[in-house]
C-alpha positions in Angstrom: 44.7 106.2 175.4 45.1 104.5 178.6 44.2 105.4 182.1 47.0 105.1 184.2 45.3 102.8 186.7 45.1 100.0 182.7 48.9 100.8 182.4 49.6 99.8 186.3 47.6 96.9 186.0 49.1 96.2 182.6 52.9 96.0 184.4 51.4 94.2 187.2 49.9 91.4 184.2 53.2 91.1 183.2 54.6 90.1 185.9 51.8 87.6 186.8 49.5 87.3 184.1 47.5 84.3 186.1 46.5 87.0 189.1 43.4 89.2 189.0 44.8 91.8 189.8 41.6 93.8 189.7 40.5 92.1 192.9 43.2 91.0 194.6 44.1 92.7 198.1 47.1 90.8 199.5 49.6 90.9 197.0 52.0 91.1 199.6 50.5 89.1 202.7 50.1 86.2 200.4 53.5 86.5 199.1 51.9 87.0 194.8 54.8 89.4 195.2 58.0 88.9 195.7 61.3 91.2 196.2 62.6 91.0 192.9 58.4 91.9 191.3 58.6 95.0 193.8 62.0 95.6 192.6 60.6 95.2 188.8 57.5 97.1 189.4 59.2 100.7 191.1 61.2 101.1 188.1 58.1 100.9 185.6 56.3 102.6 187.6 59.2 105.5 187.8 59.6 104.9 184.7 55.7 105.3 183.1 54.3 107.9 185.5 57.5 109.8 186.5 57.4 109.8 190.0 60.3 108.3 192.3 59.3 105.6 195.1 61.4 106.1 198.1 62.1 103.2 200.5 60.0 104.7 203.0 56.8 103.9 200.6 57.7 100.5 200.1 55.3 99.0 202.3 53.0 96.3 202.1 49.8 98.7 202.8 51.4 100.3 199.4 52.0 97.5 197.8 49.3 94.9 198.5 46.6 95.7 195.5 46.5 97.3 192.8 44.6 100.2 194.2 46.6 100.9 196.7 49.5 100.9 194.9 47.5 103.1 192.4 46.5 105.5 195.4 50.5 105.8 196.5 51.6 106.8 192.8 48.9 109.6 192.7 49.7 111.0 196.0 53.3 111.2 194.6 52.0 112.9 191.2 50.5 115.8 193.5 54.0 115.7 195.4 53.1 114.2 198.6 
């Protein structure tokens, strides 16, 4: 079974399958992705894990690794 951190990264791949997404920090500062990936991205994610991401969240702190992206779904899981 997967963790969900292997399923995020897995949507991330699939987007960009030449990014390491493991390590990479500045998804969004370095433009990797783009309106239409963040687009993409939000509705797997609401779609896999459940949880709805508000405009509000869409931030670049949010959205600029994988971890922090991981960090924002988890916080919505426990309703924050």
């Amino acid at each position: 079974m997967e963790t969900e951190m292997e399923e995020l990264l897995e949507i991330l791949e699939d987007l960009h399958p030449e990014v390491d997404f493991e390590t990479c920090e500045r998804l969004i500062d370095d433009k990797i992705l783009d309106s239409f990936d963040i687009v993409s991205v939000i509705a797997e994610i609401n779609e896999r894990f459940d949880v709805a991401i508000t405009a509000e969240k869409i931030t670049p702190e949010n959205f600029n690794s994988a971890k922090a992206l991981y960090a924002l779904i988890r916080k919505l899981e426990d309703g924050e």
